[in-house]
N, C-alpha and C positions, 0 to 999 in steps of 0.2 A: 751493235756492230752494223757499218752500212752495205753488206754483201747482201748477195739474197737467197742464202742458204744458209742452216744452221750446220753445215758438215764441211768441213774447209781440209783441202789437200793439200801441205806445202811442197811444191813441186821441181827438185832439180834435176835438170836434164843432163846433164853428163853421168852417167855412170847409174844412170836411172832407166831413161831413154836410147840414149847413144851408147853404145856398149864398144866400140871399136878398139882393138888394143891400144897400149900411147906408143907400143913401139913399129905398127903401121901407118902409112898414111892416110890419113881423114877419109871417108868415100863421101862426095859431095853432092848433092842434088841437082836436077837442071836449075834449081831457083838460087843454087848456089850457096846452099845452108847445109849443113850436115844430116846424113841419113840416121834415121831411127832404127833402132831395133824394135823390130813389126811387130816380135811376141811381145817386146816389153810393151808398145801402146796398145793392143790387144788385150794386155791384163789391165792396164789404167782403163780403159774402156769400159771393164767388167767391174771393178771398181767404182766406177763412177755410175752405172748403172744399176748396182744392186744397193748403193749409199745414197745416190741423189747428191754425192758433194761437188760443189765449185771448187776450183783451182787456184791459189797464189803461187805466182812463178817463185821460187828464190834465185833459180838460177843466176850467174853472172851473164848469162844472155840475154837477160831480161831488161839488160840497161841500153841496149843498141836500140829498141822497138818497142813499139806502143802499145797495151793491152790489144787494139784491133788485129795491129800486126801479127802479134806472136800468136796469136784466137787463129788466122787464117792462113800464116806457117804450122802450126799446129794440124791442124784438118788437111792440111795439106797430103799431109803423111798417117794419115786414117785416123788422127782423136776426133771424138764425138762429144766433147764434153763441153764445159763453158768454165774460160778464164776469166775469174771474177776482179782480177786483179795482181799486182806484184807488190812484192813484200815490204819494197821503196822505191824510191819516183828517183833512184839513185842513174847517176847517167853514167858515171865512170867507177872504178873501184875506189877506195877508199880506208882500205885496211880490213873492211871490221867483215866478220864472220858471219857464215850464214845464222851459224846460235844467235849472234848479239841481235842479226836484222829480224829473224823469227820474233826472239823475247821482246822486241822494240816492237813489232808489229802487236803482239798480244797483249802489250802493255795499252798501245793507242785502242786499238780496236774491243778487246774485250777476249776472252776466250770462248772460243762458240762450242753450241753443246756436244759436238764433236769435230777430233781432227785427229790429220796424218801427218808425219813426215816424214816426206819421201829421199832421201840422202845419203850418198856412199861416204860421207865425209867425218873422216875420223873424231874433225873437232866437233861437231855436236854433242861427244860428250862433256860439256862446259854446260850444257843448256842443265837447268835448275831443274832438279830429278820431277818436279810436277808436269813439266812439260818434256823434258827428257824419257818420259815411258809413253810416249806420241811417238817414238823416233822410229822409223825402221831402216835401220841400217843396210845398204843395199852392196850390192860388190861391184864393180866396176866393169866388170867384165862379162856378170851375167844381170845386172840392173833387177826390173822390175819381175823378177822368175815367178815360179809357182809359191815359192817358199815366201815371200815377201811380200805377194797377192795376199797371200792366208793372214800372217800376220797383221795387215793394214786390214785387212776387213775384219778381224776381231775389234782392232783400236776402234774404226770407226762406228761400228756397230756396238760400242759400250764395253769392250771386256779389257781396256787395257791392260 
């Protein structure tokens, strides 16, 4: 694997980070990117801190900007951590799922001795139950909670 950490967090931001209802309007930053929800990167923070893991974006946000970019919108909005990468050099959508782009990534890369993933999205359950018990299913509206923090530091920390 060419990351530089054995602990990898697949990372999507909507309904991970951004927790905003769909039926209000966006609240948007001065840099004119969407506001975070503080507790949700506060728990990524503590996560990444008590695991040591790097980040793969999945998000669909991931395809407007450059690992540097999204690394420095990121910090922007209090992450401490380091994006080690996104999950494809994908520029536009393209149909296929965050599962297929996950298991396509795991497939090139290797699977590292641990990982998370961080995702409100129903389809992940398609991912192939070995990597399907990495998933932490997150809600939309409360993201990265206490309840979700627990669970990803079990996966990452060996007990999936």
């Amino acid at each position: 694997m060419d990351t530089p950490t054995n602990s990898i967090i697949f990372l999507d931001i909507d309904g991970v980070l951004c927790t905003q209802p769909l039926w209000k309007p966006e609240i948007m930053a001065a840099d004119g990117y969407s506001e975070f929800n503080t507790a949700c990167v506060q728990n990524l923070n503590l996560l990444i801190k008590q695991t040591g893991a790097g980040v793969i974006l999945t998000s669909s946000r991931r395809m407007a900007k450059s690992v540097p970019e999204l690394q420095a919108l990121l910090q922007r909005r209090g992450f401490q951590g380091l994006v080690v990468g996104k999950v494809d050099d994908a520029t536009e959508p393209n149909g296929s799922s965050h599962a297929s782009e996950i298991a396509g990534w795991l497939l090139r890369h290797g699977e590292p001795a641990h990982y998370v993933i961080l995702d409100d999205d129903s389809r992940l359950a398609e991912l192939a139950g070995r990597y399907r018990r990495h998933w932490v299913r997150t809600a939309y509206h409360r993201g990265l909670d206490a309840n979700a923090l627990a669970e990803a530091l079990l996966i990452l920390q060996g007990s999936p």
